[in-house]
TORZAKOL-64121 format. One record per residue: residue in one letter; x, y negated, z negated of N, C-alpha, C, CB in turn. Coordinates in steps of 0.05 Angstrom, whole numbers, plus 5000, padded with zeros to 4 digits. Each point is the difference from the previous one (the first is absolute). Glycine has a CB too. Example, Ala and Ser with C-alpha at 12.3 -4.5 7.8 and 13.67 -1.06 7.14 Angstrom:
! TORZAKOL-64121
A526451144844498249765000501849765000496250234975
S503149565039501649764999498549784986502450135043
END
This chain:
! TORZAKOL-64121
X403481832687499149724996497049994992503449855034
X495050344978496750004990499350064971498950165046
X503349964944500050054964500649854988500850324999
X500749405012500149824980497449854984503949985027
X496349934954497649854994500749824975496950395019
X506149504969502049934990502749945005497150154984
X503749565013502649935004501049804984499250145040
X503750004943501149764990503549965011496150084954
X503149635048501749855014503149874974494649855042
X507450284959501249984977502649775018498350574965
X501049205027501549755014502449904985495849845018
X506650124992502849944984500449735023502650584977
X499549305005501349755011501250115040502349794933
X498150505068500750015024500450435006502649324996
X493950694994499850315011496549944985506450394998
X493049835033497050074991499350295004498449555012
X500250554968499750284991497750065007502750004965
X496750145046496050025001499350314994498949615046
X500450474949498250214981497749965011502249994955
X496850315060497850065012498650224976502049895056
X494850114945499450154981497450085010502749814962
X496350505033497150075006498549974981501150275026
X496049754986497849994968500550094978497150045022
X504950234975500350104978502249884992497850365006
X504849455001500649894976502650095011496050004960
X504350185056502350165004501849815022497350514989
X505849405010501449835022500250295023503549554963
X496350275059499450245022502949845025492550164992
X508249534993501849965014502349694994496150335029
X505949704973501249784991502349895017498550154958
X500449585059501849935025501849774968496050025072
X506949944937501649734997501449955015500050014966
X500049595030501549965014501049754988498250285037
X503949774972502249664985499149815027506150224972
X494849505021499449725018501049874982496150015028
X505049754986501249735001498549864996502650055025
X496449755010499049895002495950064998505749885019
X494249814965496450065005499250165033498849454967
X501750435057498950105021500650295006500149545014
X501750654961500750215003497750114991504549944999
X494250024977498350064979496750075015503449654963
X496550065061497650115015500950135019497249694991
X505050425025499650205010500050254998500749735012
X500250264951499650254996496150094988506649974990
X493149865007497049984993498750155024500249534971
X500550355052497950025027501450365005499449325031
X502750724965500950185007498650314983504349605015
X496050294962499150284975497850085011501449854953
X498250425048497650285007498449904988501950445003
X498349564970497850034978498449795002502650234968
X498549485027500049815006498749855025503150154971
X497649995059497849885011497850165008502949725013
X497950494973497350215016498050044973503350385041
X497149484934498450124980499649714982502050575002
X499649225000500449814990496849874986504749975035
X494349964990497949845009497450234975502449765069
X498050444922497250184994501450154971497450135059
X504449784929501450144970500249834974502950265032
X497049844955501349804972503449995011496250234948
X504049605044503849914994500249764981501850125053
X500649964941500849804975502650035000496350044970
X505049645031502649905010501149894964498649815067
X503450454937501949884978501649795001500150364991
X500449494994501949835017503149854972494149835046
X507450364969503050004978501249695002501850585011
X497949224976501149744998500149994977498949805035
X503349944967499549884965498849784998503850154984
X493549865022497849884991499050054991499849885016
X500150134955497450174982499849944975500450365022
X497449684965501349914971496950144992504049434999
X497050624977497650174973498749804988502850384983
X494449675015498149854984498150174981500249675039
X500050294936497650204982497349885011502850104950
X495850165045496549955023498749804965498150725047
X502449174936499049844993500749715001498950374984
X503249675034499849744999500149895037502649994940
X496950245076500049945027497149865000503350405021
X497449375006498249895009499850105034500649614959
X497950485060500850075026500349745017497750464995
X500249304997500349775009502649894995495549974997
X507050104989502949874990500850175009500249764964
X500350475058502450195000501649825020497850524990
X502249345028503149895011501149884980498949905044
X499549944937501249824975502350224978494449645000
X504150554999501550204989502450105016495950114979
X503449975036502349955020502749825000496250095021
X503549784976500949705004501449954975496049835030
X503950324949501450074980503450055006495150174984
X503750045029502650245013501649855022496850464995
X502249475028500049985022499049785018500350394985
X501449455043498649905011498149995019502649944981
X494350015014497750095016499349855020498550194967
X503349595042499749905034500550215018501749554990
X495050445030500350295028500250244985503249775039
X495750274936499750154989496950114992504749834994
X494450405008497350054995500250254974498249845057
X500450094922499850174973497150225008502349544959
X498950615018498950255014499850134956503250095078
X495350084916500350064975498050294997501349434983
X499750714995499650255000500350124966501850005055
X495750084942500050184969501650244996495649884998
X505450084977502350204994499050124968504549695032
X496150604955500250024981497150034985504449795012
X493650305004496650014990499449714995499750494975
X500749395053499749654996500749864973496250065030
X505849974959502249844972501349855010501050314973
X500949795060501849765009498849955032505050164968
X496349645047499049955019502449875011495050014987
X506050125049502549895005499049785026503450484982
X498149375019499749775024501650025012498349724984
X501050265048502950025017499849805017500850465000
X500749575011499849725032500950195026502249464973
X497350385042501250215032500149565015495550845013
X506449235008499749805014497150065021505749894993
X493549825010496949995021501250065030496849584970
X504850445031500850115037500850254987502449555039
X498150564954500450334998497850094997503850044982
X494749894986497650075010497050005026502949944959
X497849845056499249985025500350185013500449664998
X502650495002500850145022498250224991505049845013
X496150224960498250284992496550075011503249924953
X495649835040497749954992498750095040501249524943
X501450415070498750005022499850285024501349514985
X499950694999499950275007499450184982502549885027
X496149994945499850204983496949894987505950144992
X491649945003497749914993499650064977498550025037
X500249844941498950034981502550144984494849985020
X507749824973502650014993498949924964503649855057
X497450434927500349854972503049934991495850264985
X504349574995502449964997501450044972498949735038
X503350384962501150104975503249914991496750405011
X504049524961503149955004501050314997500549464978
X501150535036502150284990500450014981502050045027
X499049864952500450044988497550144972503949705032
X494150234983497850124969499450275012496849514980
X504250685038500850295001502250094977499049985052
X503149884949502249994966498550054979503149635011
X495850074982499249954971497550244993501349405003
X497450615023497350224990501850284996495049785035
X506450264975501350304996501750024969500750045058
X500249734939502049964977498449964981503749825020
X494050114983498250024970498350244993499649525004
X499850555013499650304994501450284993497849785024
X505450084979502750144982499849864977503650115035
X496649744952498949944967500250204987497049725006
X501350524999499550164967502650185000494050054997
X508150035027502650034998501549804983499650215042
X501649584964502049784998500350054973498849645034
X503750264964501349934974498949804990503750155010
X497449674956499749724998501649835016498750094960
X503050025049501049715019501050245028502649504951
X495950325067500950145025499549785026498750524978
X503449505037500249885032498750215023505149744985
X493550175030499150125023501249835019496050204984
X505449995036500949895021498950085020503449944982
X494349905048499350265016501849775029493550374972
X507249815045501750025022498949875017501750374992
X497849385030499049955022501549805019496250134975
X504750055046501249775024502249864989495649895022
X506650134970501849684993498749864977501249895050
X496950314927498949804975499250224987498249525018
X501850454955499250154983498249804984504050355002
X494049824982497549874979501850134974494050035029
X506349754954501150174972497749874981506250045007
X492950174979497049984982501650084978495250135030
X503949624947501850104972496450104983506149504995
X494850754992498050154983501149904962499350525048
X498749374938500850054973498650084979502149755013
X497950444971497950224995497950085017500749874963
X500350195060498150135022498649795012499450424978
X500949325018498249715013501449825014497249994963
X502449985061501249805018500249754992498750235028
X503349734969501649734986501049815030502450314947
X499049875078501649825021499750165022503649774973
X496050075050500350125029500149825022497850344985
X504149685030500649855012502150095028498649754952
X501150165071501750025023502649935007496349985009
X506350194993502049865004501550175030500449804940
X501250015070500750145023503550145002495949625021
X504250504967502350184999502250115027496650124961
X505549845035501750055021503050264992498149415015
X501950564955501550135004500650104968501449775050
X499850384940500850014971499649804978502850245023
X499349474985499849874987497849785001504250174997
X494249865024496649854998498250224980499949755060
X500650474950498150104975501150024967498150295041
X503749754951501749944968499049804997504450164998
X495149615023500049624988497749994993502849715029
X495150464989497549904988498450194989500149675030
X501250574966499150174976500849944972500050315032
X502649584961501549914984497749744990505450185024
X493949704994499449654999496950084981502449705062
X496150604951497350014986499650134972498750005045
X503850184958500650104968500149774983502750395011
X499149434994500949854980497349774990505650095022
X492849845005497249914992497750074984501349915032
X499150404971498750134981501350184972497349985044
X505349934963501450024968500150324992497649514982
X502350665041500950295003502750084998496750015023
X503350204955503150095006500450145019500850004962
X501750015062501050025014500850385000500849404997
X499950634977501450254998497550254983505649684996
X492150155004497250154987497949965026500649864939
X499349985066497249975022500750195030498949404980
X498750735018499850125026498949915030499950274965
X501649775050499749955025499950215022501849644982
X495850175038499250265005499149915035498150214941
X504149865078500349905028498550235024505049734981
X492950155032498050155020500549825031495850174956
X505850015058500849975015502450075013497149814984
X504250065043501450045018502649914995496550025024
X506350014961500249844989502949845018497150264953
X502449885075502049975028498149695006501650655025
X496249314977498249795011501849684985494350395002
X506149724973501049774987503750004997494650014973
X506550125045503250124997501250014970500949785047
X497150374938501350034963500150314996497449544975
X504950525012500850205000499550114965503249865049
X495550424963498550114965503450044972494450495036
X507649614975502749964988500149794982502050155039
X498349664980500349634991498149994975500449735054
X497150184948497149994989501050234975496049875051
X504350404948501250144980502049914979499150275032
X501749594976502949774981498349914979503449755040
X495050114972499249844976496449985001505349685000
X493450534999498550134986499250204994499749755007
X500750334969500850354992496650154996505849884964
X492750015041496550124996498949895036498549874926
X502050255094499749955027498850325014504549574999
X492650325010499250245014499049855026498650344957
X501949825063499749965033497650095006504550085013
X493749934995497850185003497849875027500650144940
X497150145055498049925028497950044991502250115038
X495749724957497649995001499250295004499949525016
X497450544963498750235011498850005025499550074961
X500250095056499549975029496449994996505350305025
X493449454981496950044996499949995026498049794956
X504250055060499249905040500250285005502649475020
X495250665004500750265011499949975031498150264959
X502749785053500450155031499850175016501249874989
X497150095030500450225023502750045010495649905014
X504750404998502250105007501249835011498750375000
X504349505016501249895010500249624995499150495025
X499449454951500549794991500450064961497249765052
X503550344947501350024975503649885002495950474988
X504249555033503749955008500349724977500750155070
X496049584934500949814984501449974981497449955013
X501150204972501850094965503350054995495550294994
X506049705023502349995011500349754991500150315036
X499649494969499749685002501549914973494949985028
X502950244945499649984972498949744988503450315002
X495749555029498749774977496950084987502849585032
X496450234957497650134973497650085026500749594942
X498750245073498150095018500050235007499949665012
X501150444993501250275017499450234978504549765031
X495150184946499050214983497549884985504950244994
X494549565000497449964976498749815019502050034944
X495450005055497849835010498249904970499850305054
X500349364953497950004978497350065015502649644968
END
């Protein structure tokens, strides 16, 4: 616990991940835990090692996986309008916006968290930054660019949702959150983004990072009907001390690439 000096808090509709880290950068530890209910959420707060014994004296930064979010190019963000931006996407009653540079400051993502969660957070965790989950995706997926085809789908894996990012000549055209359950949730809305971006089906490559049990879709199925399909894992940049590498098991993107 005295080596910590970093923590990121990786928050889903109903599991929290925490990632302990020393000065050098290295994860030295990674508690999860699923919850229900909010009053589950602070006791697992009061409960975590890292968390109450290091909380109060570290950087941390709370991802936070919802579909509240939405992309703004940095010329035309205002920071004084990000709930308004928001508000695009999403409804921002009991909602607090939160926004974050992406892409050598080009894009800029806005998120929301509800104001009693964040309370809860806020109140066992000090000098909390805040991040959408999802701009760990988009920053990793644009730095695959000088791979990609002219037309390519990124699919990356998280909790009961996948991010599918449409590439066209190597430039982000679409990205967006959907919550997948089973075969035919992912066909509908992979199908739904091809056809938005006017990709052929039987030419465009796709290209799925992740777990693919999290979302119950089977690689067989997905083989039917797209014949250019690679499965793959992030180069591993996240590193580990001995006995917390088990994360990477997980296969979600965290677990191997740190931005």
């Amino acid at each position: 616990m005295s080596n910590t000096s970093g923590l990121s808090l990786l928050f889903y509709p109903q599991r929290l991940i925490v990632l302990a880290k020393n000065q050098n950068g290295l994860v030295i530890g990674v508690n999860d835990y699923p919850f229900v209910e909010k009053n589950e959420l602070e006791m697992i707060l009061q409960k975590d090692l890292f968390i109450s014994q290091k909380a109060s004296h570290c950087e941390a930064t709370l991802y936070v996986y919802s579909p509240d979010f939405c992309l703004v190019p940095s010329v035309l963000f205002d920071a004084s309008e990000a709930e308004t931006y928001l508000n695009f996407s999403t409804k921002t009653d009991g909602t607090d916006s939160f926004y974050s540079s992406l892409n050598e400051d080009q894009l800029v993502i806005v998120g929301g968290i509800e104001k009693a969660t964040l309370a809860i957070f806020s109140k066992y965790v000090n000098n909390l930054s805040l991040k959408h989950g999802s701009s760990l995706a988009i920053t990793y997926l644009l730095g695959e660019k000088p791979l990609m085809l002219n037309q390519e789908l990124a699919v990356i894996i998280e909790d009961n949702e996948v991010y599918i990012a449409g590439f066209t000549n190597k430039e982000l055209k679409f990205f967006n959150r959907f919550e997948v359950r089973n075969n035919q949730d992912f066909l509908k809305y992979s199908f739904s983004v091809l056809h938005q971006l006017a990709f052929d089906r039987m030419h465009c490559k796709i290209t799925l990072c992740g777990n693919l049990e999290e979302i119950n879709v089977q690689e067989q199925v997905l083989r039917k009907y797209f014949k250019n399909m690679e499965i793959t894992s992030p180069k591993p940049t996240q590193n580990y001390l001995p006995g917390a590498e088990s994360f990477r098991e997980t296969k979600k993107l965290e677990a191997f690439w740190a931005s």
